[in-house]
N, C-alpha and C positions, 0 to 999 in steps of 0.2 A: 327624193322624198325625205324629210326629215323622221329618226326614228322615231317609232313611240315611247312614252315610258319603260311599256313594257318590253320593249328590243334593247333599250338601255343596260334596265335590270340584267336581262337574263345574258348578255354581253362581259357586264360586269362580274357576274358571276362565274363565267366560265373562264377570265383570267385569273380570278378566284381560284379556283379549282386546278386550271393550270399550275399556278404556282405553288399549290399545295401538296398535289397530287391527290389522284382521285379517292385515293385510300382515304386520307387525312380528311378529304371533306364530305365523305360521304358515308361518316363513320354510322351503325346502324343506333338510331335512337328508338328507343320506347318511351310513350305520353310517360305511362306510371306502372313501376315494378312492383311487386309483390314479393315481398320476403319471407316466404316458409319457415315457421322454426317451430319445431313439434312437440317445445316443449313450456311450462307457465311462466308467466314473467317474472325476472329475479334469479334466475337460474345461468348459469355461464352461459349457455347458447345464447338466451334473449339477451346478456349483455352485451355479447358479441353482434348482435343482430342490428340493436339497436344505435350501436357507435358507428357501424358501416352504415347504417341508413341511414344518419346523419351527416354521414361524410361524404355517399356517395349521392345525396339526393340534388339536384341541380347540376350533376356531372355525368351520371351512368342515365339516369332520367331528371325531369324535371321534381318528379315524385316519387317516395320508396317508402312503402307503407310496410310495416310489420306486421303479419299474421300470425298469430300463436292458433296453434292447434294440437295443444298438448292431449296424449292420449297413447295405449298402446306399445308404449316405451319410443315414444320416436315414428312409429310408423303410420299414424295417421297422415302426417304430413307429407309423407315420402310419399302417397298413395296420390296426394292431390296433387304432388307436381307430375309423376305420370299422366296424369289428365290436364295437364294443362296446357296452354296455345305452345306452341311449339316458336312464339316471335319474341324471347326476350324479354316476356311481360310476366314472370313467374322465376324465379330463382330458390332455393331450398339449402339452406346453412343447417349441417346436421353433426355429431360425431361421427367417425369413421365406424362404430359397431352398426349402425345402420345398415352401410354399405357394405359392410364387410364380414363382420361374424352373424347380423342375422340370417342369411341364407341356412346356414347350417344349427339355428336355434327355432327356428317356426318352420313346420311341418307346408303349411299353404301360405305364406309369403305374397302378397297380392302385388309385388314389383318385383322385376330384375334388373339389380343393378348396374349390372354391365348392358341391358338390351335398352333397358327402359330411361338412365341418365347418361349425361356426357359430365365428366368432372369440367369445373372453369378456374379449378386454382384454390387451396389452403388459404387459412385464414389463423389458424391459433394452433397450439397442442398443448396437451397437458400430460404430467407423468403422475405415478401413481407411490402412495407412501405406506407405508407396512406401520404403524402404531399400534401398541397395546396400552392399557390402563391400568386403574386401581386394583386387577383382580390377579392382575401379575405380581409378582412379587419386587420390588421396586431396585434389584441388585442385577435382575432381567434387564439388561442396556445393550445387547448385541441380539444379530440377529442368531451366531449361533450357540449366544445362553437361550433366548427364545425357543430354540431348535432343541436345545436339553430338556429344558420344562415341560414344553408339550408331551415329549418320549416316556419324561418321569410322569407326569399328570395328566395324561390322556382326556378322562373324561371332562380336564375343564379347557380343554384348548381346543378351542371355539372361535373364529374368525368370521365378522361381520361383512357386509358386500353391500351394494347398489341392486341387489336384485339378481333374482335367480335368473340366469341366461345374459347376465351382462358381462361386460369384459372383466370390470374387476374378481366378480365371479369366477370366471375362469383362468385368471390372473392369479387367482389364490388356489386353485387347483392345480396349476404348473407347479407356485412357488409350495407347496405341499408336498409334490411327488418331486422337487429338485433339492427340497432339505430333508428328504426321506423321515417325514414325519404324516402322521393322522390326525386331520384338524374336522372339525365339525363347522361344515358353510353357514352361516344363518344371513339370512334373504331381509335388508330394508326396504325403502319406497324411495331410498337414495342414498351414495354417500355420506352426507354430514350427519343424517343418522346413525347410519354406523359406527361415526367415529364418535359420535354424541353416546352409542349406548359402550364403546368400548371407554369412556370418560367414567361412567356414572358403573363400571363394573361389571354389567350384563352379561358382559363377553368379554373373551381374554383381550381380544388384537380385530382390529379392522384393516383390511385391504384398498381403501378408497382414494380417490384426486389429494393430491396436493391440496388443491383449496379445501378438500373436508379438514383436512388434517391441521391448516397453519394456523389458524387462531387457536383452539385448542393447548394445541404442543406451545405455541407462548406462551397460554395460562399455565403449561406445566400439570396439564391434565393427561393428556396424552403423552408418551414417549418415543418419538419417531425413530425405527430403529435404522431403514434404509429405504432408497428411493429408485425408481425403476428406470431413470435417465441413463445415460452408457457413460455420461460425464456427469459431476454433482452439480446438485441444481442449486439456480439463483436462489430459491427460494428456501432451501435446507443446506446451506453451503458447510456446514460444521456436520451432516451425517450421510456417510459411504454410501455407495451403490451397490446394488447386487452382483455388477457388473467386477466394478473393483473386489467385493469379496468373494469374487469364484465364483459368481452364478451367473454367467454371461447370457442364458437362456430368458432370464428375467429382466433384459432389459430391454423393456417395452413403452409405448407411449400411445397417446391416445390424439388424433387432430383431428380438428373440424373443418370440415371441406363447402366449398359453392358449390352447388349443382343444377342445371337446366336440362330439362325434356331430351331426350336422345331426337336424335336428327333437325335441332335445332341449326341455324346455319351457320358454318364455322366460324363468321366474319362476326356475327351478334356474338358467340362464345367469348372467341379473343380477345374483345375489345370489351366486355365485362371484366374478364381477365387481367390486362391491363391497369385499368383502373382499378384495382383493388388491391392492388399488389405496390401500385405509385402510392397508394393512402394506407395503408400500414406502414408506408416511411414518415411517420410524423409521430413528432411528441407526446401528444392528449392520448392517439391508438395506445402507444408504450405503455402509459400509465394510465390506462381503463387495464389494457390486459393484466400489468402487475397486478393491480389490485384485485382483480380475479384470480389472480395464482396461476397465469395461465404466459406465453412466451408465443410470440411472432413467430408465423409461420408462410415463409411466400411461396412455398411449393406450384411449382407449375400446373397444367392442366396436364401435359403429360407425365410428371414426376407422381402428380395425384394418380393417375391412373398406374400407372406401375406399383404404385402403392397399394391401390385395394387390390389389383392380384395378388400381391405376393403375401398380403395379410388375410386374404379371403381364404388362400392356401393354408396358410400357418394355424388361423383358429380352426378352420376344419379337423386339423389333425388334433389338434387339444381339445378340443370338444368331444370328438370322437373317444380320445382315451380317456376323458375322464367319465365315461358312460353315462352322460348327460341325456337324457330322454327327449329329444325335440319336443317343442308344444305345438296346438292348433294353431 
């Protein structure tokens, strides 16, 4: 009996398959993903959001729609991928304090990030720059003349942050109690405020991203004294790390990770993973990230996960000592 079409087809297929291996051809596709990013457009994360969902759409899915769901420092978003389909159809690109220091800064935390998400793989990091301004005295160029000023001038050494309960926050609590000096926190709605009010005199010095800090310190508003990378960065290559001047405790960074639903299936995880990691190896990713101030990050799924242990540990303890009050 001659085959049908459809005996043809499904024939052809299966030496398809054969010579591919089942893996390679039965890799898991979702219609259209949804990309979580919890915070408003314009912002690093949404830029980051938006150049993978250009890059990966027609290859991870047909479709990769960006969701902003700015709110709550981050956590609104993190709340809706917990409830979301567990097939690959939902993905959440967040900073690492999400996952990692809010546990130990909100009291009732509506996810767990070790129960509730699986990591799929890094995608950026960013380190963090120590700048004072107009209200320092302009002879202040190191960070330990900085560390003299404040001891002499107490009440005006005043250090700007991203919000109480964030990293930089607490980033400037360690680097406080590591240059044994008394700074006064004051709390913005984000870094580049910060380094905006430490420009215009407000306050002595800001703790915030790199990107608060680089346009700025070009116009020679701000004075970036030191950066928090363990090597000096592409992007301040002419000012020392905390690291090189004795304060190896201060060398910290901040990345943005993938995230899908915990017990999603490992085969949809990896091969999200995969392809995100092959498209950060192109030239356009490079220079969106420079230009966010921000440096390639292809961290594994399991190198991410090792990662938010060991840093969910770390801010624990600094949180802890700096007698920070958890919020609701």
């Amino acid at each position: 009996m001659k085959p049908s079409t459809t005996d043809r087809r499904r024939a052809a297929l299966a030496l398809l398959a054969g010579g591919l291996g089942v893996s390679s051809w039965a890799q898991p596709r979702a219609e259209s993903v949804r990309l979580l990013c919890g915070y408003p457009p314009g912002g690093a994360a949404d830029i980051l959001c938006r150049k993978l969902a250009e890059k990966l759409s027609g290859r991870l899915a047909p479709t990769l729609v960006v969701d902003n769901k700015p709110g709550a420092a981050g956590r609104l978003a993190a709340e809706e991928l917990k409830r979301a389909p567990r097939d690959g159809s939902t993905m959440l690109l967040t900073p690492a304090s999400v996952v990692t220091m809010y546990p130990h800064v909100y009291r009732q935390l509506a996810y767990d990030p070790f129960a509730d998400f699986v990591p799929v793989g890094a995608v950026a990091s960013t380190g963090f720059a120590l700048a004072v301004g107009s209200r320092v005295p302009p002879g202040v160029r190191s960070v330990q003349e900085f560390a003299r000023w404040c001891r002499d001038e107490p009440a005006a050494a005043t250090c700007g942050n991203a919000g109480a309960g964030s990293m930089p926050h607490f980033l400037a609590t360690l680097m406080a109690r590591e240059l044994r000096i008394e700074l006064t926190h004051v709390p913005y709605r984000n870094g580049p405020l910060a380094m905006q009010a430490a420009a215009a005199g407000e306050i002595a010095a800001a703790l915030a991203t790199e990107g608060a800090a680089r346009a700025l310190s070009a116009g020679g508003r701000v004075r970036v004294l030191a950066t928090t990378w363990a090597e000096r960065s592409v992007q301040f290559a002419q000012v020392p790390t905390f690291n090189e001047l004795g304060w190896p405790a201060l060398t910290r960074h901040e990345w943005f990770g993938m995230f899908m639903p915990a017990r999603t299936p490992a085969e949809i995880v990896d091969h999200a993973g995969s392809l995100i990691r092959t498209t950060l190896d192109s030239a356009d990713i490079r220079e969106t990230w420079d230009k966010a101030s921000l440096v390639i990050d292809t961290s594994s799924a399991a190198q991410l996960r090792a990662a938010m242990r060991q840093e969910h540990d770390f801010w624990g303890h600094v949180v802890k000592a700096s007698g920070f009050t958890p919020e609701a």
